[in-house]
N, C-alpha and C positions, 0 to 999 in steps of 0.2 A: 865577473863583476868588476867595475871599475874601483878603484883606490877612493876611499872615503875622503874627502872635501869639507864635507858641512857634518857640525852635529847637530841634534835639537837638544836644547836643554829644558828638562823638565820648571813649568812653575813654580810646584807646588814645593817639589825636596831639593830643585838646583841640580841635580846629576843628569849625564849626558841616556838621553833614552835609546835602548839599541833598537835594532832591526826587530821588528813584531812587539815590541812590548809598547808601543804608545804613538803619542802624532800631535798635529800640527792643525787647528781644530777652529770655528767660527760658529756663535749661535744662530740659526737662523731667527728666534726670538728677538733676538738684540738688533740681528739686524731690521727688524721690522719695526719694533718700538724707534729705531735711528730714522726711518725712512717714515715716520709719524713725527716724532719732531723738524725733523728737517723742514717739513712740508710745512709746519705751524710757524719755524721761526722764518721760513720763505715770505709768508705771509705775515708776520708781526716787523719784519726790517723793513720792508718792501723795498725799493731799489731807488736810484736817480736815472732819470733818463738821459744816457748816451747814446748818441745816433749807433746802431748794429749791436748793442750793449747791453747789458743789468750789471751797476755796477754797485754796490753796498762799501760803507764805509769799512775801513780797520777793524772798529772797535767793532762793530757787527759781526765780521767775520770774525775778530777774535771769542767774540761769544757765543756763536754758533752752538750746537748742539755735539759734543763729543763722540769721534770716531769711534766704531766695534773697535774692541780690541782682539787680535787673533791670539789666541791661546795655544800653551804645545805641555803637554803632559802625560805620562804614562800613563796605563790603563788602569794602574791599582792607584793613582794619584789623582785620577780626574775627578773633580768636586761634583761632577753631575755630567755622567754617566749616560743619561737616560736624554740627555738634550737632545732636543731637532740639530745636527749640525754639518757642516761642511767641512770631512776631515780632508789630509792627506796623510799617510801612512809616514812612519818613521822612515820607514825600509825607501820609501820613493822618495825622497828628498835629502840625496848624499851627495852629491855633487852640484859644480855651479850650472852643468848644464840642468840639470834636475830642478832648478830655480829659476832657470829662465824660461824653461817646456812650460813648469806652473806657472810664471807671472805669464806670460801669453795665453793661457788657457784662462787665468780667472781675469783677465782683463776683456775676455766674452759676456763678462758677465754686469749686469747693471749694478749691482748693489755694493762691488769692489770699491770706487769711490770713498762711499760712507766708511769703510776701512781701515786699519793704521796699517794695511802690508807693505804701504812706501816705506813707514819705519821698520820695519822688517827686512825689507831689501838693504834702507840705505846703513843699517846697523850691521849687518854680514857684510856687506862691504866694504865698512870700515873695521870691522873685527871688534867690534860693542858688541855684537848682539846676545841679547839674553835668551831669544828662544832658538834662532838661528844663527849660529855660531861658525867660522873656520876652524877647522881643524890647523892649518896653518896663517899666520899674519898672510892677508891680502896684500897684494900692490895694486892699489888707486892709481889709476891713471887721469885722474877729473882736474 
């Protein structure tokens, strides 16, 4: 096993989750209710026409319908348990390449978008992050 890189830190209590006790987690609920708004304020902003374009103002997009948030909490912390969800395991997500293998893998997927795992990525890369975390300060090379 490689030398451990990343932690998750739990929501719910704030401590770091080990290997088998918890994970890193997305409702599929949530994401559906997002993909029902989305689709309603598609159609309440409706766009201006740019030749190859849809382009909406600022304040539209700032009002948009708010991202899934991804969730990471241990098994005996998770508020709900029984959700439809989209884990990944504590134990699979220790390192940076471990977070590059997932963002390429859920970037297959349509509903990543509607998501906050850019905040996710870009908060482990700057060494904020609260669910995904360095074990060591990063160097940013941006």
């Amino acid at each position: 096993m490689s030398a451990r890189e990343l932690s998750i830190m739990c929501d719910a209590c704030k401590l770091p989750v080990d290997d088998e006790e918890g994970y890193v987690w997305i409702d599929y609920g949530e994401i559906n209710r997002y993909k029902t708004a989305f689709r309603a304020w598609e159609k309440e902003t409706g766009t201006e026409p740019v030749p190859g374009r849809k382009v909406r103002s600022l304040m539209d997009v700032c009002n948009g319908p708010e991202r899934v948030r991804w969730q990471a909490h241990h098994k005996a912390c998770d508020p709900d348990v029984g959700a439809g969800s989209y884990t990944i395991e504590a134990e699979r997500l220790r390192t940076w390449a471990d977070l590059a293998e997932w963002t390429a893998q859920l970037m297959g997927l349509r509903w990543l978008s509607g998501t906050d795992w850019s905040d996710v990525l870009r908060s482990a890369a700057h060494g904020t992050g609260l669910r995904v975390t360095p074990v060591a300060p990063p160097t940013l090379n941006a």
